[in-house]
C-alpha positions in Angstrom: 0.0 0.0 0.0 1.3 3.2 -0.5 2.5 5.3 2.5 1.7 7.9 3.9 4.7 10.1 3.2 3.4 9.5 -0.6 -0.3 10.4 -0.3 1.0 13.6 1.6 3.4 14.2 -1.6 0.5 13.8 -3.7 -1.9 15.9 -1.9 0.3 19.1 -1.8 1.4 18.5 -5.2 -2.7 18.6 -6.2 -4.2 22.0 -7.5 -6.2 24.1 -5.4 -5.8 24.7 -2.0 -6.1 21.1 -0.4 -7.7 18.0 0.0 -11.3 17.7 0.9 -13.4 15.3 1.7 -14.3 14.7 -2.0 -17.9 14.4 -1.0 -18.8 16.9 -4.0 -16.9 15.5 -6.7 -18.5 12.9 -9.5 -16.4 9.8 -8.7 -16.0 8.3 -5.1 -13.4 5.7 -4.6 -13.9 3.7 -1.6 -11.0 3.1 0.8 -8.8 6.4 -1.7 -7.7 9.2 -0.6 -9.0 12.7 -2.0 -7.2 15.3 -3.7 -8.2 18.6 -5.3 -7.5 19.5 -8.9 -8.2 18.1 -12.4 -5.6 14.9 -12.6 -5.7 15.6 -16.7 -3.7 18.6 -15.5 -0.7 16.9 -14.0 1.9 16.1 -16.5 3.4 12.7 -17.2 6.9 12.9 -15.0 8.6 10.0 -16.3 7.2 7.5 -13.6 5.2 4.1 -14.3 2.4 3.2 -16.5 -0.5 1.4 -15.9 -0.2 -2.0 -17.8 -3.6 -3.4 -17.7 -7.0 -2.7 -16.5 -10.1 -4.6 -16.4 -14.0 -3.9 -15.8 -17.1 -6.6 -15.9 -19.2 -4.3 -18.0 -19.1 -1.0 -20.0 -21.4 0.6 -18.0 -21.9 3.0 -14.9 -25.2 4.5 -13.1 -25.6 7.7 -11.8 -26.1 7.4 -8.0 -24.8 3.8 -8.1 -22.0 2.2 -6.7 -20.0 -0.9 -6.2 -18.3 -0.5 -10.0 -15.2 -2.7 -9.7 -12.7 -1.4 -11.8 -9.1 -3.9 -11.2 -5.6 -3.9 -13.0 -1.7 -4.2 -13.0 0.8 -1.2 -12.7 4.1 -0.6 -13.8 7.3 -1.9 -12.0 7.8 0.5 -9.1 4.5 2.0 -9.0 3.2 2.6 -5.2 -0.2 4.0 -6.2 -2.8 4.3 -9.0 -4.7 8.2 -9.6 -8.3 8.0 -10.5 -10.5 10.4 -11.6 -13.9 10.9 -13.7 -12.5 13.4 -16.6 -13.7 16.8 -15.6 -14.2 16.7 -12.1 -12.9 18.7 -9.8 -10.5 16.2 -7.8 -9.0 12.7 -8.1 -8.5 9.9 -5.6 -5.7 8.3 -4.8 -5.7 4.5 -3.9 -2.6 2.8 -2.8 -1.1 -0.1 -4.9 -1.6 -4.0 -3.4 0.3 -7.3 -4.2 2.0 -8.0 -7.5 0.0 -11.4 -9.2 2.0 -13.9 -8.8 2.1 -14.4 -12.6 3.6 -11.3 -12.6 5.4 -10.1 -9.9 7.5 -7.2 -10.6 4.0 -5.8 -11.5 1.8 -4.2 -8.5 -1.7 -4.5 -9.0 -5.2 -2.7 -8.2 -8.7 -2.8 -7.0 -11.0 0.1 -6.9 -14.7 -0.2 -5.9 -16.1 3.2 -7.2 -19.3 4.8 -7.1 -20.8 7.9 -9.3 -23.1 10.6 -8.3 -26.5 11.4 -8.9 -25.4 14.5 -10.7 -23.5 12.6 -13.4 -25.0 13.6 -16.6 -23.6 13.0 -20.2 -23.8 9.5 -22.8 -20.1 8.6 -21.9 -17.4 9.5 -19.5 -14.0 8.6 -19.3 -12.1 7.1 -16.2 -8.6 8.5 -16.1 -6.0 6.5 -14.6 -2.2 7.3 -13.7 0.6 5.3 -11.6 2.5 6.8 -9.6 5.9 5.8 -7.7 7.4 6.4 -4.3 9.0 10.0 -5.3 5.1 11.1 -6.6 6.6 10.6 -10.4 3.4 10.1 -12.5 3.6 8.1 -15.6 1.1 8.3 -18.8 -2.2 8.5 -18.6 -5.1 5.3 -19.5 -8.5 6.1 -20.1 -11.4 4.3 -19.8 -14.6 5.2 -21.9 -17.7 3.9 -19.6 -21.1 4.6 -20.9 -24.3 6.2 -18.6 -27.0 4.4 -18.2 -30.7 6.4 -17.6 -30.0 7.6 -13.3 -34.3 6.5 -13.5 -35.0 3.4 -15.1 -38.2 3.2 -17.2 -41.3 2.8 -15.4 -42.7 -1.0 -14.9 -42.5 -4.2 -12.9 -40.5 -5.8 -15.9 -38.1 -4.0 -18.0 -35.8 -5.5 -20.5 -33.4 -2.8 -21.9 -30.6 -2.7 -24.4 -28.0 -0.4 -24.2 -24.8 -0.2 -26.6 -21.2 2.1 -26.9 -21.3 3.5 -30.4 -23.3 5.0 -33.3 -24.6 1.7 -34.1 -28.0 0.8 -35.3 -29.4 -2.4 -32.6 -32.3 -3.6 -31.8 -33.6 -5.4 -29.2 -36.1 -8.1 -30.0 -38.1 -9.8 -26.9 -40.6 -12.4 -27.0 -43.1 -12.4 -24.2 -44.7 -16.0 -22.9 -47.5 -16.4 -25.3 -45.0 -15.9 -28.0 -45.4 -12.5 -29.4 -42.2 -10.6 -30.2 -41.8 -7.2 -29.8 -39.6 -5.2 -31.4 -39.5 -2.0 -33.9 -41.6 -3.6 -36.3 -44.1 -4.5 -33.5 -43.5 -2.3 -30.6 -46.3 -3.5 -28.4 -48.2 -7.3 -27.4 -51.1 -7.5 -27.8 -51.6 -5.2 -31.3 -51.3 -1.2 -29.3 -55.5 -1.0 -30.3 -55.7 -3.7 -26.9 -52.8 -2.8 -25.3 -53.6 -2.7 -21.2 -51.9 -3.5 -18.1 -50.1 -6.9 -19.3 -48.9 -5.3 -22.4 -45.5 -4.5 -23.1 -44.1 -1.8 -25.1 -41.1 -1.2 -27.0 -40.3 2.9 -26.0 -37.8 3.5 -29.0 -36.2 2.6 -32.5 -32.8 4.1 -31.2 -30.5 5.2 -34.4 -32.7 3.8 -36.9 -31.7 3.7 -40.4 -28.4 5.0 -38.7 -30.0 8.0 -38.2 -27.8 9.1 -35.4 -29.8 10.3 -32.0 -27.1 9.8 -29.4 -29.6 7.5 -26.9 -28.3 4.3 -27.5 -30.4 2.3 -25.0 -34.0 0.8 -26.0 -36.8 -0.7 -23.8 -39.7 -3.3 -22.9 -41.6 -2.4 -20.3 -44.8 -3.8 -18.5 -46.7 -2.9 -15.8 -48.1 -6.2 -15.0 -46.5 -8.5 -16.9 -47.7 -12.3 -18.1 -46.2 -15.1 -15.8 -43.9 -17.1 -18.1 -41.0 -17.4 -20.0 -39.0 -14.5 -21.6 -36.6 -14.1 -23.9 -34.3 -11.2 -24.7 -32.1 -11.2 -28.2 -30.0 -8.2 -30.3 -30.1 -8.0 -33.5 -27.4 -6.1 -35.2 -29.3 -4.1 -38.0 -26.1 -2.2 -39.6 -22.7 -0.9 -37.3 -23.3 2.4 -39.1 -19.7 2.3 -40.4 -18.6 1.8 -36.5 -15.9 -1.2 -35.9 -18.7 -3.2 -33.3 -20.7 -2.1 -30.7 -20.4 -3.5 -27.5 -24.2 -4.0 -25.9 -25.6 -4.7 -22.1 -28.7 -6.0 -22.1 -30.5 -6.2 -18.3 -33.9 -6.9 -16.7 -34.9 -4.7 -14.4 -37.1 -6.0 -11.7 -39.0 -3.1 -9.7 -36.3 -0.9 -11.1 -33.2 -2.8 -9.7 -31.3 -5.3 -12.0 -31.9 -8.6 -11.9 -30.2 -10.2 -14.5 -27.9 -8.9 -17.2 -25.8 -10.1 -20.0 -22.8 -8.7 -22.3 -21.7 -9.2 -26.0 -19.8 -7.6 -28.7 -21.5 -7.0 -32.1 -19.5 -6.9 -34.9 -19.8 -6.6 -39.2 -20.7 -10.4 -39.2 -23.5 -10.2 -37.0 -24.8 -7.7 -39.3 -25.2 -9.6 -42.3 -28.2 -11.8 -41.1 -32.0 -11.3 -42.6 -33.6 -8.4 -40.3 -36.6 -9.7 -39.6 -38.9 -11.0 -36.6 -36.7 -14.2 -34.7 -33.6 -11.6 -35.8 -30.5 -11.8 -33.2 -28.8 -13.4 -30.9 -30.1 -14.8 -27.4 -28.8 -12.3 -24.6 -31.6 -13.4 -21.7 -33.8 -15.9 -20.7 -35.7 -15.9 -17.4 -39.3 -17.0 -16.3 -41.3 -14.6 -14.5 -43.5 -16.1 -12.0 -46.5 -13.8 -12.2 -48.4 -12.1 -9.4 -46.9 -8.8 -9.5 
């Protein structure tokens, strides 16, 4: 871990005029210490890199926490710099254990969380190592999408998110077999539509007509007990290299099950059609909600 010498460096070395608590600032970085100033203003000084990084998912939620974000540092490095580009501080979490696959390498954990205020279709995590004289080395950034702070209203949502300009759609078929998607956005026909209905909200970046939402929904209020399946269909890329999607059920607004997969040109090629895409959920809803 680093010491304490170093976290003192590191906090005098930091813009304004000291450390807070950090309670105002965008990211919060549990067991990190807090330091005022923008961390993309501190130059590279010749010190360690960070070598590798790893998240579960693509994804972050305003007012949500327990985001694991875990990596390797550079030979030397005492302590990794984080910080949400933009905000007004960065934390500063001290270095574990080198893997024992690698150990001249130190390696990382964070458990972050984001506040409500967090606004925006993407941010970028900024990351620096540091070394026992405060040298910081290059910068890594990771681009994190930002999912919808109030999840759509219902009992049962299905919703499809993905990270670039690409045209997806989310197909789901509810248990009496009816699939809704764009070219049927509601079971039964929208005429008869009531309580056990659900809905598609939105034919994000249709045609690749670009719109910047990214994220498309099922929702019902009291939806059929049986079973349910999610899939994407990759209509066109849009000229992007892939997309990489989340689809999730929400269950009372809370996640309850959630999958990941990467698009890419060959997924595109299929017939766009009804029974379009690839299987991302299946789950049985039991019914008296």
């Amino acid at each position: 871990m680093a010491s304490r010498h170093l976290v003192g460096a590191l906090l005098l070395a930091g813009c304004g005029t000291g450390a807070r608590s950090g309670v105002e600032a965008l990211l919060q970085v549990e067991g990190a210490t807090y330091a005022s100033g923008e961390l993309a203003a501190l130059a590279d000084a010749g010190g360690p890199a960070v070598v590798g990084t790893y998240a579960r998912t693509s994804w972050v939620t305003p007012g949500r926490g327990g985001k694991s974000v875990s990596g390797t540092l550079g030979p030397g490095a005492t302590a990794v710099l984080l910080a949400v580009d933009g905000d007004r501080g960065y934390w500063i979490l001290g270095a574990s254990a080198p893997d024992t696959q690698t150990p001249n390498e130190p390696t990382f954990a964070a458990t972050l969380a984001f506040a409500a205020s967090l606004s925006g279709l993407q941010i970028e995590l900024r990351l620096v190592a540091v070394d026992m004289d405060g040298r910081r080395g290059p910068p890594t950034l990771l681009a994190f999408s930002v999912l919808p702070a109030a999840p759509p209203a219902g009992a049962l949502v299905v919703a499809l998110g993905w990270d670039s300009e690409a045209d997806l759609d989310l197909h789901v078929v509810d248990p009496a077999g009816v699939e809704i998607w764009s070219g049927d956005i509601a079971s039964p026909p929208a005429a008869d539509a009531g309580a056990s209905a659900g809905r598609l909200d939105f034919d994000s970046t249709a045609g690749c007509l670009i719109d910047g939402r990214r994220l498309e929904t099922v929702a019902w209020t009291a939806p059929p007990a049986g079973h349910y399946v999610a899939r994407v269909d990759s209509f066109s890329l849009c000229d992007a290299p892939a997309a990489h999607w989340h689809v999730y059920a929400l269950v009372d607004g809370a996640v309850a099950l959630e999958s990941q997969g990467v698009a890419t040109g060959a997924d595109a090629r299929f017939a766009k059609a009804r029974g379009a895409g690839v299987v991302a959920l299946e789950f049985d809803w039991a019914g008296g909600q």
